[in-house]
N, C-alpha and C positions, 0 to 999 in steps of 0.2 A: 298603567299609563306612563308612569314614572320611568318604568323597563324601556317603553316602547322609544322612548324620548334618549334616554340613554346610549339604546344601542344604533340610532339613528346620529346623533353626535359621533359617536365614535366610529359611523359610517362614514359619514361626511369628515370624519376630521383624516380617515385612513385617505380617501378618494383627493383630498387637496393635498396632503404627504407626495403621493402616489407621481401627481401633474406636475406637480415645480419643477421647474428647473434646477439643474446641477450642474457643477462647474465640472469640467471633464478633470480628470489626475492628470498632470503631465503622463505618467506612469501607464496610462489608461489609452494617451495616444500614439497613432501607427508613426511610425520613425521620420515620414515626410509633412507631417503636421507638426510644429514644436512654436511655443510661445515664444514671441520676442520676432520669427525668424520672418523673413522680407518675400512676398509672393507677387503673382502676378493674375490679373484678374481672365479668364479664359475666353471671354465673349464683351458686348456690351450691358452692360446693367445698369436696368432704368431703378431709380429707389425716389423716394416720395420723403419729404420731413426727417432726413439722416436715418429713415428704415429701408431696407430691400426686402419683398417678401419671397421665397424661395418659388413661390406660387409664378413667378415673372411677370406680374404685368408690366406692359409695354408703354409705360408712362410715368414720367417726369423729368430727372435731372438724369444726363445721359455721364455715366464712367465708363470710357473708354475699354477695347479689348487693351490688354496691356500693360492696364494701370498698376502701378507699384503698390501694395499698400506691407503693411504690418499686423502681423494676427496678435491682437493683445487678451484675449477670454474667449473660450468655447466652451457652451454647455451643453445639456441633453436635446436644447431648445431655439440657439441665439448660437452664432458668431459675431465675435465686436473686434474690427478691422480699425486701420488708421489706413486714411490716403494719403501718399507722398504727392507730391512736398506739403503738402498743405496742412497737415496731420487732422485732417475732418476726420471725427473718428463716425464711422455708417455701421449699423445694425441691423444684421442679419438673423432674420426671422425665419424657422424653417418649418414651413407647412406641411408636415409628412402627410395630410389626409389628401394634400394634392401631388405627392412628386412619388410616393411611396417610398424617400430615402431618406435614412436618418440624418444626423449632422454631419458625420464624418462623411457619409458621402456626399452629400451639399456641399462639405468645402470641397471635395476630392473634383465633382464635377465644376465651381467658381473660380479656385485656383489651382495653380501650381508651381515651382519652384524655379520655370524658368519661362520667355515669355513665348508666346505663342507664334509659328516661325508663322505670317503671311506669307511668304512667295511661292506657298503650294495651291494662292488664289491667283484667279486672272486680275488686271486690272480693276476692270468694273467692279467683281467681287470687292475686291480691298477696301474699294471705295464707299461699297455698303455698309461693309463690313464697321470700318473707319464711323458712319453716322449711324451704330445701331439700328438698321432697316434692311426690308430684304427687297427684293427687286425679280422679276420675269429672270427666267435663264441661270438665276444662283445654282449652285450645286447644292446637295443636303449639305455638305461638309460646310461650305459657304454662310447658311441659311443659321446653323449652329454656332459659328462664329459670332453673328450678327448677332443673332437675337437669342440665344440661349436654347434651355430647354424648355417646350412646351410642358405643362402640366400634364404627370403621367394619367390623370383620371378620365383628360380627353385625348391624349395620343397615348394610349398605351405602349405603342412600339414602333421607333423610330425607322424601321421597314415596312410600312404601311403610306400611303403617297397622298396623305388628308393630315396637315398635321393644324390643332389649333390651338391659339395663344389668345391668352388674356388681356385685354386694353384696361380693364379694372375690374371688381365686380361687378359686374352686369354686363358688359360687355367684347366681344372676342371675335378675334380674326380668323381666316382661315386658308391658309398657305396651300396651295393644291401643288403636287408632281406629277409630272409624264417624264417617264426614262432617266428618272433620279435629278431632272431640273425642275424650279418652279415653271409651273406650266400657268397659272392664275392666282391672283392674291383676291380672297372675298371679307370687306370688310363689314 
């Protein structure tokens, strides 16, 4: 019994090792990710109580496509951002069981090093774009801006013309296409 209990501890203690969290090496990251250095956020991102979860749902305090922030820690598990000017610092939680992509790609899809040109949207677009929302007639390209990317577990692949998003758990929307515009929004 004493065995069983043993090797059962030393299960459980490999399986918790295993899940933590790690702080990335500098050493460890690709050349356009570096601590310290100033990004810009790719879309709007809704995050809830200073978390974002990578999962996106589509609710709470709206940061702008655009936003300035500062990469201060990334781990196996978590990006920790600072927003300009304000220095809120927002954590990001990456749900690989929903997005299929590890952290580096989480950041590689949330930021990048320089900001995102708008004038490749129409008007209207901009303007959705501007309030995290999507609207009849956006473009996909548009629709990405806005609102990010859908969890890869219900849109597999963003050539497919059904894409949906998460309002929280329990809850989700559903973006329809005809001819690469939104054709219906089903909530």
């Amino acid at each position: 019994m004493r065995k069983i209990i043993r090797v059962l501890v030393i299960i459980m203690t490999v399986v918790l090792l295993i899940s933590c969290k790690r702080a990335i090496k500098p050493s460890e990251l690709p050349a356009n990710i570096q601590i310290g250095n100033h990004y810009y956020t790719q879309f709007a991102l809704q995050f809830e109580k200073g978390r974002y979860v990578t999962t996106n749902y589509r609710r709470g305090v709206l940061l702008p496509i655009n936003s300035e922030v500062t990469l201060l820690e990334i781990t196996n598990k978590t990006i920790l951002v600072s927003v300009a000017p304000s220095r809120f610092k927002l954590l990001i939680k990456n749900a690989y069981k929903h997005t299929n992509d590890d952290t580096i790609q989480a950041f590689n899809k949330l930021f990048a090093e320089s900001k995102r040109d708008l004038k490749q949207f129409t008007k209207q677009e901009r303007k959705q774009i501007k309030l995290g929302k999507v609207a009849k007639g956006m473009r996909k390209k548009a629709v990405l801006a806005a609102m990010g990317y859908p969890p890869q577990i219900e849109t597999p692949s963003l050539d497919i013309d059904q894409w949906t998003y998460w309002s929280s758990r329990w809850n989700r929307f559903i973006v329809y296409f005809h001819n690469g515009r939104v054709a219906r929004i089903q909530d």
